[in-house]
N, CA, C and O atoms as CSV, one atom per row, in Angstrom:
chain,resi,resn,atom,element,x,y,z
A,1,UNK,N,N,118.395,92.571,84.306
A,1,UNK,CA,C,117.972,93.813,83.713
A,1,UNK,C,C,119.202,94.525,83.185
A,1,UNK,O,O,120.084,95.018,83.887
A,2,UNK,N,N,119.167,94.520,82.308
A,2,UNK,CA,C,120.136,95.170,81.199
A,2,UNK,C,C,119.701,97.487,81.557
A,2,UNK,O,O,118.781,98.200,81.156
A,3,UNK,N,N,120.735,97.734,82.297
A,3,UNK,CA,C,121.132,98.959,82.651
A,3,UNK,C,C,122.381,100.080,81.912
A,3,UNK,O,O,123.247,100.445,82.707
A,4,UNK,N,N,122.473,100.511,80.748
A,4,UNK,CA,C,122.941,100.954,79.969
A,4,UNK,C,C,124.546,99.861,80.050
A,4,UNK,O,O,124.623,98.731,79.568
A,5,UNK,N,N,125.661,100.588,80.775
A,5,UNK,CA,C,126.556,99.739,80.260
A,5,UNK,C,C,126.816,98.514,81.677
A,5,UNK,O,O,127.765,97.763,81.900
A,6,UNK,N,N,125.888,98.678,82.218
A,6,UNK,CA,C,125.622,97.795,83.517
A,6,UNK,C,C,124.353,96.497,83.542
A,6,UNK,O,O,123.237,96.733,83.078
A,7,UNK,N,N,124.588,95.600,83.938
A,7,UNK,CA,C,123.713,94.253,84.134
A,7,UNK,C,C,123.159,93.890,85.873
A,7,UNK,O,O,123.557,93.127,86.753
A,8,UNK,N,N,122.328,94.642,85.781
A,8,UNK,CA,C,121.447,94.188,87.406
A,8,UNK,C,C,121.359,92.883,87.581
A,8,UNK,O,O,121.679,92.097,86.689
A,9,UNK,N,N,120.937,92.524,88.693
A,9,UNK,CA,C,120.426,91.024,88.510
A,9,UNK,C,C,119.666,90.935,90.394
A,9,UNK,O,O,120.299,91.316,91.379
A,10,UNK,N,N,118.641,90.515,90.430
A,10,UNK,CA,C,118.010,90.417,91.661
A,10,UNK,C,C,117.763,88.669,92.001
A,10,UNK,O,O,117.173,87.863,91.281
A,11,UNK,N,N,118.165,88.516,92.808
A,11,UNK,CA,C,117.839,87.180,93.653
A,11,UNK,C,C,116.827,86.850,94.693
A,11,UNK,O,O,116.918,87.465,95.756
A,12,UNK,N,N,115.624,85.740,94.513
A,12,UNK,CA,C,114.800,86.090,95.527
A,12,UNK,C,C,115.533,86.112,96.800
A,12,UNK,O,O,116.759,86.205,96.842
A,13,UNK,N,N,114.728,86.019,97.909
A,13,UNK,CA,C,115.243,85.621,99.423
A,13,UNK,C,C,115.579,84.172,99.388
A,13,UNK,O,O,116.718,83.802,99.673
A,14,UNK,N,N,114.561,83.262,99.023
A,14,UNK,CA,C,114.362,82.099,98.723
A,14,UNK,C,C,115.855,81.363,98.472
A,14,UNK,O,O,116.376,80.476,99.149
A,15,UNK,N,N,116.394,82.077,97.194
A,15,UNK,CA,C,117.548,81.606,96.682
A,15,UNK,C,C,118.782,81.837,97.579
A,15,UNK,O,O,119.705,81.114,97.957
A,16,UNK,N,N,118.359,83.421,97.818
A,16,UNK,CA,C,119.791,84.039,98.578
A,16,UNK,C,C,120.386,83.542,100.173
A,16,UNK,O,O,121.501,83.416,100.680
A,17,UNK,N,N,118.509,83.287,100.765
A,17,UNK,CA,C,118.915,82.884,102.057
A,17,UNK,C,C,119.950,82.067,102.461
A,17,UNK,O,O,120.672,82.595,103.306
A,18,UNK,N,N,120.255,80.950,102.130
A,18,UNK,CA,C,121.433,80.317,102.392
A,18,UNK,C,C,122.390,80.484,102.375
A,18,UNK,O,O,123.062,79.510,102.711
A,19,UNK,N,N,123.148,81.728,102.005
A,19,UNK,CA,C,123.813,82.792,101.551
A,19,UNK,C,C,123.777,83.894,102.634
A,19,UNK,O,O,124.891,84.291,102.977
A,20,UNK,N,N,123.053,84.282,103.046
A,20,UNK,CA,C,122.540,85.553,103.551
A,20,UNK,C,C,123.699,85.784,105.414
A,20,UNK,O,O,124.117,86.832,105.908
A,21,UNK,N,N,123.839,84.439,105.892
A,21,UNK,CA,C,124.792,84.642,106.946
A,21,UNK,C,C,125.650,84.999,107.157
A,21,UNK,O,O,126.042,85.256,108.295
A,22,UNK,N,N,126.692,85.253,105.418
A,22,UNK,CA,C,128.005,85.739,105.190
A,22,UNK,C,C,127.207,87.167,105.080
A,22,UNK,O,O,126.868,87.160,103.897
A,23,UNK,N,N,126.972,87.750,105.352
A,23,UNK,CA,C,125.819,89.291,105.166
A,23,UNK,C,C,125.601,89.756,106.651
A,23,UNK,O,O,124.681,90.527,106.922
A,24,UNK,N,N,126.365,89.330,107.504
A,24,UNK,CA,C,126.396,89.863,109.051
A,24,UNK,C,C,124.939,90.032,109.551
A,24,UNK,O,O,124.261,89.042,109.826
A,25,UNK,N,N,124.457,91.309,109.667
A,25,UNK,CA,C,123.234,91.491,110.564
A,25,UNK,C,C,121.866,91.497,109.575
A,25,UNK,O,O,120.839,92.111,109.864
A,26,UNK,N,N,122.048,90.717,108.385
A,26,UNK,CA,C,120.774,90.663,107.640
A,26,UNK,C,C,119.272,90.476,108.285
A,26,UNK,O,O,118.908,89.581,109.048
A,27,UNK,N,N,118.448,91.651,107.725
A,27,UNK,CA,C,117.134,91.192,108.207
A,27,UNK,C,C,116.153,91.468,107.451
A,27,UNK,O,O,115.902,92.465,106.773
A,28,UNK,N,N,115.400,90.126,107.685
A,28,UNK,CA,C,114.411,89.687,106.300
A,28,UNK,C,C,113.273,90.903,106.396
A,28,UNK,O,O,112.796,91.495,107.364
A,29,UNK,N,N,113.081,90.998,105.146
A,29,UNK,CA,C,112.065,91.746,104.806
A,29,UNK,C,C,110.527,91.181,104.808
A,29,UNK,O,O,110.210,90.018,104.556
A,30,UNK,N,N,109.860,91.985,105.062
A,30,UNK,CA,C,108.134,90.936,104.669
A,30,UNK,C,C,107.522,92.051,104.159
A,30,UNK,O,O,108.173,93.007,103.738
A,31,UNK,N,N,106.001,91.999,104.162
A,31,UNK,CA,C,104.648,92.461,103.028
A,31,UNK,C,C,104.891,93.994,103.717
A,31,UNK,O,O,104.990,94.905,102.896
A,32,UNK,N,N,104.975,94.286,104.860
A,32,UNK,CA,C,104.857,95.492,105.546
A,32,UNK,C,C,106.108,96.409,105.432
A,32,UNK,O,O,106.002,97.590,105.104
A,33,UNK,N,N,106.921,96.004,105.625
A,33,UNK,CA,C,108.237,96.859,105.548
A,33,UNK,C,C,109.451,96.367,104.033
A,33,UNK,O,O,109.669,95.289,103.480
A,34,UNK,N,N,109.936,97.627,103.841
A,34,UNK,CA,C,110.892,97.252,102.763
A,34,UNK,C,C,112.139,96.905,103.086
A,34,UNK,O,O,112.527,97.235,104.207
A,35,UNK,N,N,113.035,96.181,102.214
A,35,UNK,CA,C,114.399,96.090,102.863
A,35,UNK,C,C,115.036,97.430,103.297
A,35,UNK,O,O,114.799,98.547,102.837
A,36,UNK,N,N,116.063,97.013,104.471
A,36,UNK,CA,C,116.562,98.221,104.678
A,36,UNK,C,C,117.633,98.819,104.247
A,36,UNK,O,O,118.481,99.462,104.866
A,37,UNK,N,N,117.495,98.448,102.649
A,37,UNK,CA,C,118.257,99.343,102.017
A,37,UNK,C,C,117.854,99.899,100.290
A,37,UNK,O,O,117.064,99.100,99.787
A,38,UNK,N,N,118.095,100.650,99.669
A,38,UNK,CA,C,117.787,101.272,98.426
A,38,UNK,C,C,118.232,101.467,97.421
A,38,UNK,O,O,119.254,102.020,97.827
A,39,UNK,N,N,118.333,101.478,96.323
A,39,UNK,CA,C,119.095,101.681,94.878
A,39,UNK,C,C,118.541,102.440,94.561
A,39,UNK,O,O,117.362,102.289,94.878
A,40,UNK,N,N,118.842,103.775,93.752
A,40,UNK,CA,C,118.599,104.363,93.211
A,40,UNK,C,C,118.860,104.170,91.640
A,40,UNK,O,O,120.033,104.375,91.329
A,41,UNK,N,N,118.086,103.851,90.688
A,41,UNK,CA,C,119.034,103.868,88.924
A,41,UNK,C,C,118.132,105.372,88.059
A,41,UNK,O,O,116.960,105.747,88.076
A,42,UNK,N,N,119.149,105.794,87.506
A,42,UNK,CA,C,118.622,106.791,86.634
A,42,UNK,C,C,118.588,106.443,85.338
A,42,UNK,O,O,119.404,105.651,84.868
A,43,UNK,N,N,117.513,107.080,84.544
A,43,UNK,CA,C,117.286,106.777,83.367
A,43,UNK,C,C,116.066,108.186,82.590
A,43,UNK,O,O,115.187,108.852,83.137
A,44,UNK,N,N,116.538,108.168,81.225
A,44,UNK,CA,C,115.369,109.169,80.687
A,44,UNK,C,C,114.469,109.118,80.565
A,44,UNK,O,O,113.850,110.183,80.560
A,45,UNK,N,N,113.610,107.637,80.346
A,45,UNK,CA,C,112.765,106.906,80.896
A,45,UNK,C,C,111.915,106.076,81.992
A,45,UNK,O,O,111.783,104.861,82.140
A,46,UNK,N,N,111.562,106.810,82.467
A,46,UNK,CA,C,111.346,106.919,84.184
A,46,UNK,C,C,109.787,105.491,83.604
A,46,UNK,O,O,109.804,104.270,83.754
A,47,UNK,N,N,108.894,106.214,83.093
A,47,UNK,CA,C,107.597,105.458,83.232
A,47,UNK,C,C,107.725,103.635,82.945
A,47,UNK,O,O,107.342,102.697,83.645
A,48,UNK,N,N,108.831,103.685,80.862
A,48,UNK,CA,C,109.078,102.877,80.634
A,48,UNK,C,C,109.853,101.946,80.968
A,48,UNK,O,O,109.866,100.850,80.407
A,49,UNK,N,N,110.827,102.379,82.230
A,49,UNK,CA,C,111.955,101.652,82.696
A,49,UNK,C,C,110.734,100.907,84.546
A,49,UNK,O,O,110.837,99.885,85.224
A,50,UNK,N,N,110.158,101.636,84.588
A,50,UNK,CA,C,109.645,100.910,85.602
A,50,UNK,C,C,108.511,100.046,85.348
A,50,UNK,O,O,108.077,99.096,85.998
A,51,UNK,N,N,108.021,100.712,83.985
A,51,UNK,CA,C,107.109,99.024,83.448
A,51,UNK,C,C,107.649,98.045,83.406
A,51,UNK,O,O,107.137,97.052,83.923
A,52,UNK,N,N,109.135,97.972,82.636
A,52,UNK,CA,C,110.178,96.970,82.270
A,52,UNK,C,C,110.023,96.263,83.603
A,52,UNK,O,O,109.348,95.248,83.780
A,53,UNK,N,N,110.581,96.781,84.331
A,53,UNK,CA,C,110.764,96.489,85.861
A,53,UNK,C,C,109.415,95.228,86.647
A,53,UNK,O,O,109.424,94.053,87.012
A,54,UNK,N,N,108.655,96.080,86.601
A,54,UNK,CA,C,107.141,95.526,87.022
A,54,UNK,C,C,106.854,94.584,86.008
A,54,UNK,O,O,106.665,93.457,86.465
A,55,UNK,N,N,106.770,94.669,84.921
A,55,UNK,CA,C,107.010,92.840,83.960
A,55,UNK,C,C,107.363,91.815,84.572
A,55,UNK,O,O,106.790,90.802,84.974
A,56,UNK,N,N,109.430,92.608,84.614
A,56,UNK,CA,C,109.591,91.541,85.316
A,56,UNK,C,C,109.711,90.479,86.886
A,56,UNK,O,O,110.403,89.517,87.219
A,57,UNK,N,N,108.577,91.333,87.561
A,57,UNK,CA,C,108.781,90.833,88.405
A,57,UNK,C,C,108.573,91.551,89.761
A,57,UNK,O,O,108.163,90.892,90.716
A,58,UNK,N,N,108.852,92.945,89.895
A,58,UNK,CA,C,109.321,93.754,90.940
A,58,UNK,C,C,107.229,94.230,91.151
A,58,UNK,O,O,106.358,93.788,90.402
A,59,UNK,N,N,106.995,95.134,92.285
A,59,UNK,CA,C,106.070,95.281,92.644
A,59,UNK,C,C,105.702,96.842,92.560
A,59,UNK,O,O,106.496,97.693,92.962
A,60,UNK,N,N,104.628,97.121,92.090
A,60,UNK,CA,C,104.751,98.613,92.309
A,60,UNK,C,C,104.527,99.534,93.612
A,60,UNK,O,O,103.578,99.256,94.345
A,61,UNK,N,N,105.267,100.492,93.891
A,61,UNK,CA,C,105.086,101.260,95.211
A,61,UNK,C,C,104.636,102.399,95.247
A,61,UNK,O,O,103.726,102.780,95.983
A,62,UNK,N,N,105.451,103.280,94.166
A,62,UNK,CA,C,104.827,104.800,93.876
A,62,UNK,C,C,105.300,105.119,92.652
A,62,UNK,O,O,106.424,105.300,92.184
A,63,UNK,N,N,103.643,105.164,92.029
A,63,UNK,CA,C,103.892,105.954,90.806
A,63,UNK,C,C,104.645,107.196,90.316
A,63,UNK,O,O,105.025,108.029,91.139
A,64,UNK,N,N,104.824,107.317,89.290
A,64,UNK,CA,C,105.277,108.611,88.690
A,64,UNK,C,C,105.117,109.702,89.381
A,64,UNK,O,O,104.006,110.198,89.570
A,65,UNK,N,N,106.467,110.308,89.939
A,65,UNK,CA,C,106.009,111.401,90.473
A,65,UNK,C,C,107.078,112.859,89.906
A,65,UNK,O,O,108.307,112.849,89.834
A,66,UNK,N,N,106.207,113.945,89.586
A,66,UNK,CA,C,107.269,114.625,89.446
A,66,UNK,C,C,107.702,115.685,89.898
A,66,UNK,O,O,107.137,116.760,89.697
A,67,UNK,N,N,108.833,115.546,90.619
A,67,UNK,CA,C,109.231,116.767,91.836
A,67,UNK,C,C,109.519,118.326,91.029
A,67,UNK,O,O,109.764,118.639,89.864
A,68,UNK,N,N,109.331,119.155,92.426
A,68,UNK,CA,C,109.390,120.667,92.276
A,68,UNK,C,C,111.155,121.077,91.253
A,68,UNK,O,O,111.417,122.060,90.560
A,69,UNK,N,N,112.160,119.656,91.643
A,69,UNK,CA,C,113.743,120.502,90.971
A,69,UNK,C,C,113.916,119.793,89.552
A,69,UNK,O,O,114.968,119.561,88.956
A,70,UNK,N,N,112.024,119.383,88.999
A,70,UNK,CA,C,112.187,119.058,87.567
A,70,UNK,C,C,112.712,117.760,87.275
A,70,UNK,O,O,113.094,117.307,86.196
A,71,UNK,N,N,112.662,117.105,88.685
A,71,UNK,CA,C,113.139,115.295,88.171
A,71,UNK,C,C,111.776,114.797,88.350
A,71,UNK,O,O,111.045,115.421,89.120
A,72,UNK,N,N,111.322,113.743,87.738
A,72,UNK,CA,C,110.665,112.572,87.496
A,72,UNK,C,C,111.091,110.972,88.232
A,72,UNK,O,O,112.075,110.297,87.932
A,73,UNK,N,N,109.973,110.615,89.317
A,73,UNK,CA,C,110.921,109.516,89.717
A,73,UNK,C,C,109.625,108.877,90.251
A,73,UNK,O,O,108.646,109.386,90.796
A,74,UNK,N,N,109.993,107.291,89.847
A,74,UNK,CA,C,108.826,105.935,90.477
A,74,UNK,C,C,109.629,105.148,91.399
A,74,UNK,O,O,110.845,105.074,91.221
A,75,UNK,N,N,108.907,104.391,92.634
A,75,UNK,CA,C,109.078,103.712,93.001
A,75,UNK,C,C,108.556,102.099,92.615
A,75,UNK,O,O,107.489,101.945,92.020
A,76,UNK,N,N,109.442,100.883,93.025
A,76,UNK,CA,C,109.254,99.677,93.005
A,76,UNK,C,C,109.701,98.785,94.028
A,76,UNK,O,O,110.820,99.203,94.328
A,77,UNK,N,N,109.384,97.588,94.865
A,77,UNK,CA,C,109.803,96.725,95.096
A,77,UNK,C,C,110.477,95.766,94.549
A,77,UNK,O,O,109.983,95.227,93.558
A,78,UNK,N,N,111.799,95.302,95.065
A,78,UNK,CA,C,112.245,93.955,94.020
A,78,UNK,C,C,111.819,92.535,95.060
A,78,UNK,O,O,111.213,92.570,96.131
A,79,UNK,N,N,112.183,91.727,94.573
A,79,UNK,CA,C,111.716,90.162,94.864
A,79,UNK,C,C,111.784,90.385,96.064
A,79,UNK,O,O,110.680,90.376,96.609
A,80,UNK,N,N,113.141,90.705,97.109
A,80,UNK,CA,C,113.377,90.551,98.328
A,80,UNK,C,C,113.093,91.889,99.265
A,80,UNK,O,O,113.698,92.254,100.273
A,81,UNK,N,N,111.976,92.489,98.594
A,81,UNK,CA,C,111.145,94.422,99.163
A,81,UNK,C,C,112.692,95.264,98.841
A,81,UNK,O,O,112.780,96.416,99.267
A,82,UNK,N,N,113.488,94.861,98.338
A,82,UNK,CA,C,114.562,96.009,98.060
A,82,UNK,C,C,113.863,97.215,97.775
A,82,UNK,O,O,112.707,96.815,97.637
A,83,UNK,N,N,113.856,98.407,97.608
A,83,UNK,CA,C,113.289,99.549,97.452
A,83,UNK,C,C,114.138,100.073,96.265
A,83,UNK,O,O,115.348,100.292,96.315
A,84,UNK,N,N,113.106,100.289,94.894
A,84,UNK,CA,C,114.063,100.350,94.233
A,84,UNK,C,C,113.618,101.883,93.594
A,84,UNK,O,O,112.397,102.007,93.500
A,85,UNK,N,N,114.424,103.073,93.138
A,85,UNK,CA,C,113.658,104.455,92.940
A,85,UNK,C,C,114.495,104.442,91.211
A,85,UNK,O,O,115.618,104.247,90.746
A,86,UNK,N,N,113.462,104.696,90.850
A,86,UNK,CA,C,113.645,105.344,89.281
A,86,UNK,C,C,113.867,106.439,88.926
A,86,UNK,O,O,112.790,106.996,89.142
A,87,UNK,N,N,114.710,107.373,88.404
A,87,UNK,CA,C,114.700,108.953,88.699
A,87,UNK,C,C,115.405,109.354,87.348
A,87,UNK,O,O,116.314,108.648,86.912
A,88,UNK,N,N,115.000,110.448,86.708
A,88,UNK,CA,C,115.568,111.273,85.953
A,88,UNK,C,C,116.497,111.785,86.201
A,88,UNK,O,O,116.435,112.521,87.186
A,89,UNK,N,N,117.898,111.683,85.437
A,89,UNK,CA,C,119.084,112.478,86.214
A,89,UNK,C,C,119.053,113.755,86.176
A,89,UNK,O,O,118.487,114.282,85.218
A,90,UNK,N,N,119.820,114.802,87.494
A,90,UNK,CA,C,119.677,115.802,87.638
A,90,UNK,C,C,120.695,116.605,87.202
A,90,UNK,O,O,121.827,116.395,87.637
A,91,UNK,N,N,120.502,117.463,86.443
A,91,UNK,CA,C,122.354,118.179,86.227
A,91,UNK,C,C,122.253,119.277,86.293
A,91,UNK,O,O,121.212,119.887,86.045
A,92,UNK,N,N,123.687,119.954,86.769
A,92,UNK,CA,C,123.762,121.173,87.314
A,92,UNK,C,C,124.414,121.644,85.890
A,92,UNK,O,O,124.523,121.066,84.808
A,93,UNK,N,N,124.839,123.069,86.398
A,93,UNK,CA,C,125.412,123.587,85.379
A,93,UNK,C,C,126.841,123.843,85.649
A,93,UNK,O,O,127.554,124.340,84.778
């Protein structure tokens, strides 16, 4: 996934597992719980960046939501339940 001047890239479990021991206290994710950890990516496109997303692959968790401090933000699963949040950036003044 092509991320403005950044290139994501997600690996199933499948692939990574064999891998995953140099990763100290890794623990697998399943249908019920998400990995235990999160990315956050921002973008001005909250709806269209998480369709992109869900195309390719990732699962949906929570729709469009848009909070009381005026951000916009979806949730997704990636291949391995990573938790992934979509959000409008916030700026101060």
């Amino acid at each position: 996934m092509r991320v403005g001047a950044a290139t994501l890239a997600f690996a199933s479990i499948e692939l990574a597992n064999p891998h995953l021991g140099d990763a100290g206290s890794f623990i697998l994710p399943d249908d019920v719980r998400s990995s235990p950890a999160s990315i956050t990516l921002f973008t001005s496109d909250v709806a269209a960046t998480t369709a992109a997303v869900i195309a390719a692959g990732a699962r949906p968790n929570v729709g469009l939501v848009d909070k009381p401090w005026e951000q916009t933000v979806a949730y997704a699963l990636g291949p391995s339940s990573l938790l992934i949040e979509f959000a409008t950036p916030i700026f101060t003044p």
